[in-house]
Structure formats: C-alpha cells, structure tokens
C-alpha positions in Angstrom: 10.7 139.9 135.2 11.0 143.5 136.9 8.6 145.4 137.8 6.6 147.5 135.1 8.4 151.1 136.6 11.7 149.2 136.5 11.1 147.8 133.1 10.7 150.5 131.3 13.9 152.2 132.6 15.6 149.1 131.2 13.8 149.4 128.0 14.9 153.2 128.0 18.4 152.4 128.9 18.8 149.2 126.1 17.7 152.6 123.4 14.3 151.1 122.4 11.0 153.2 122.3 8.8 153.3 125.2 5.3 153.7 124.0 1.9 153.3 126.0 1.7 149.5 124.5 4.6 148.1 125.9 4.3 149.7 129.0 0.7 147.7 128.8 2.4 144.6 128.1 4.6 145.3 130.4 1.9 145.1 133.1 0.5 142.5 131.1 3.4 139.7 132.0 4.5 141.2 135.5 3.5 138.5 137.6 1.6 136.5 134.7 1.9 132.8 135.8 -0.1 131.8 132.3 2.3 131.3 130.1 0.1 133.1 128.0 0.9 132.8 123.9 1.5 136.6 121.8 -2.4 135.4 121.0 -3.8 135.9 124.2 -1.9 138.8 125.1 -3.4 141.0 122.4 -6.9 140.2 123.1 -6.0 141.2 126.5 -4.3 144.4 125.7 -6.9 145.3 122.9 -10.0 144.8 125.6 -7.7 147.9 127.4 -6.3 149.7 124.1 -7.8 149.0 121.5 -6.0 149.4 118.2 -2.7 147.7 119.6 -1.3 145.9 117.0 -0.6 142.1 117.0 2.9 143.2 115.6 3.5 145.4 118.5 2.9 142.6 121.0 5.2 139.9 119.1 8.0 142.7 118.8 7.8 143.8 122.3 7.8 140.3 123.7 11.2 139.4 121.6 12.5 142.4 122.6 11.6 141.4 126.1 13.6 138.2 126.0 16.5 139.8 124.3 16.8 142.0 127.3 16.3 138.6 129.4 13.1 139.9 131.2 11.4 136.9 129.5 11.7 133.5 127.8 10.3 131.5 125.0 8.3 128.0 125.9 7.5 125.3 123.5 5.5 122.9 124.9 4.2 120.9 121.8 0.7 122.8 121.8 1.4 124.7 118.6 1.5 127.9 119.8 4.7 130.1 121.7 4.3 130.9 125.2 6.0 133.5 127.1 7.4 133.0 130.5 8.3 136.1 132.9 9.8 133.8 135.5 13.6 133.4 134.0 14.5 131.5 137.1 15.8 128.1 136.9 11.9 126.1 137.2 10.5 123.9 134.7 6.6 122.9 133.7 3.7 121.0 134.3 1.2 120.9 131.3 -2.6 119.8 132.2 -3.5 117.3 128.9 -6.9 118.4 129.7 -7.2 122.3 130.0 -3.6 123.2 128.8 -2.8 125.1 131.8 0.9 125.3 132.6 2.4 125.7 135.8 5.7 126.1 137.0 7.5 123.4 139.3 11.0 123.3 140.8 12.6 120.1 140.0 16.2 118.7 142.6 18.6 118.1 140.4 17.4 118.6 136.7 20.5 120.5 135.3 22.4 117.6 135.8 20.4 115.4 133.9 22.5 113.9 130.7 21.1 111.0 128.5 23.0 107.5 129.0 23.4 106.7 125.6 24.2 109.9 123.9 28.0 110.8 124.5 28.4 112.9 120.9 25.4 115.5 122.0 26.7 118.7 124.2 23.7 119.7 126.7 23.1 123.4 126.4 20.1 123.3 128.8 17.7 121.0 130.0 14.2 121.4 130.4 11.7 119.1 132.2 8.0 119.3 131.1 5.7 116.7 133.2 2.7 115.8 131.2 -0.5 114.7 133.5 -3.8 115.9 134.3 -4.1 119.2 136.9 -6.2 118.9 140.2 -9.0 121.0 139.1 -9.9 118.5 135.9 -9.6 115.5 137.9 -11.9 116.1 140.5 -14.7 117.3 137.2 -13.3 114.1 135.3 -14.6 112.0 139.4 -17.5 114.1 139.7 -18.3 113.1 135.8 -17.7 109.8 136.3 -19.1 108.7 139.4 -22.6 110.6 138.7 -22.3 108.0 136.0 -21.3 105.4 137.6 -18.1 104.5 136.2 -14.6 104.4 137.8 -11.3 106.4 136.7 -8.3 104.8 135.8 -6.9 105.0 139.5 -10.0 103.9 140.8 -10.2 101.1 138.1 -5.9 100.3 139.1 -7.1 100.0 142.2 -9.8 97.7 141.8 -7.6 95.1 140.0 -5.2 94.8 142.3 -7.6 93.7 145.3 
C-alpha cells in the first residue's frame, strides 16, 4: 500500500472524495501487519475521530482494494480482514490468539491439485494453521509450573 500522501493523490486521481476519515484510514493500514477486520479499524479510528461511521470505514476499505492498495483475507475466523501488503506472500494464523502473519512460501503459485483436472486455478493461497511463538512459550510456562508435558515434549518422550 502507498504511502498515506501518495494515497490520497490516487484517491483524488480515481475521482473519489477525499475526506479527513479516509485519509485516517489511510494512515490506519499503512504499514498495518494485523490484518485487522473493518471491526477493529473503526474502534481505532473512533478512539482518534470520533463520529466516524462504520459505513465509512467498510466503503473506504472496498474502495481501497478496487484501486488495488489493498486485499480481502478470509481465513475461516468469521470475520474479513484487510491486507495492505498486495505482494505475492501468504499467512500463518496462531489457533490460539488469532494473530496472522505474513510468510513467503518457494514455489506456491505453481501448486495444482493431482486429482482435479476440470478446475482452472485463478490463484492460490497458502494459509499454515499452528500455534505462534509467543503462545507456546505461555502454553510451556503453563504447563510445566504444573507439571505436565506438551505434545512435543510428550512425542518426545514416547519415542525414547
């Protein structure tokens, strides 16, 4: 995603409105590695503006991606996220916190299915499911203070 400045010559340029809110949402996603939902973005921008509509956000953000500064993830949480990194890059998702990060993966756009020849690929998309660093080591602290082993640890174990 450009830069805030630069975005809202783009938006200027592509004839759309450039009001204080985007321009906040703008800043917003510049640089946001969250993957944040429409959700989260209001309560952010109404802790700085308040009165900023939710409908302001959601319109602004599919404007966003219509002028490819953005893109749409699903990740099977429920909710949309928005991504300012259009580069090619795919996801990790935490099963414990929900944090998403994005990882670079050799060789995923040629990835077909073996057993599907009547399916055209438009894109592929790789999401690795596990848990993040930062929950393991509280899910080790948690478990050793009581005594007990993690899977790994447990894995481990069996095969000794």
């Amino acid at each position: 995603m450009q830069s805030p400045a630069s975005l809202a010559v783009a938006y200027r340029a592509n004839g759309r409105k450039l009001t204080p809110q985007r321009q906040l949402i703008f800043q917003l996603m510049h640089e946001n590695e969250t993957h944040p939902t429409a959700e989260d973005l209001f309560a952010q921008a109404s802790a700085q503006m308040p009165g900023i509509s939710l409908r302001t956000v959601y319109q602004t953000l599919n404007e966003l991606a219509e002028m490819g500064e953005l893109q749409f993830i699903e990740i099977g949480s429920g909710a949309t996220r928005f991504d300012p990194n259009v580069g090619d890059h795919h996801h990790a998702v935490c099963d414990s916190c929900g944090q998403i990060r994005d990882v670079h993966v050799r060789g995923a756009a040629t990835l077909r299915p073996t057993d599907s020849t009547d399916f055209v690929i438009n894109e592929v998309g790789v999401v690795f499911r596990g848990i993040c660093s930062a929950c393991e080591t509280s899910r080790r602290k948690g478990s050793s203070q009581r005594g007990a082993k993690s899977p790994v640890q447990q894995a481990k174990a069996s095969k000794k």
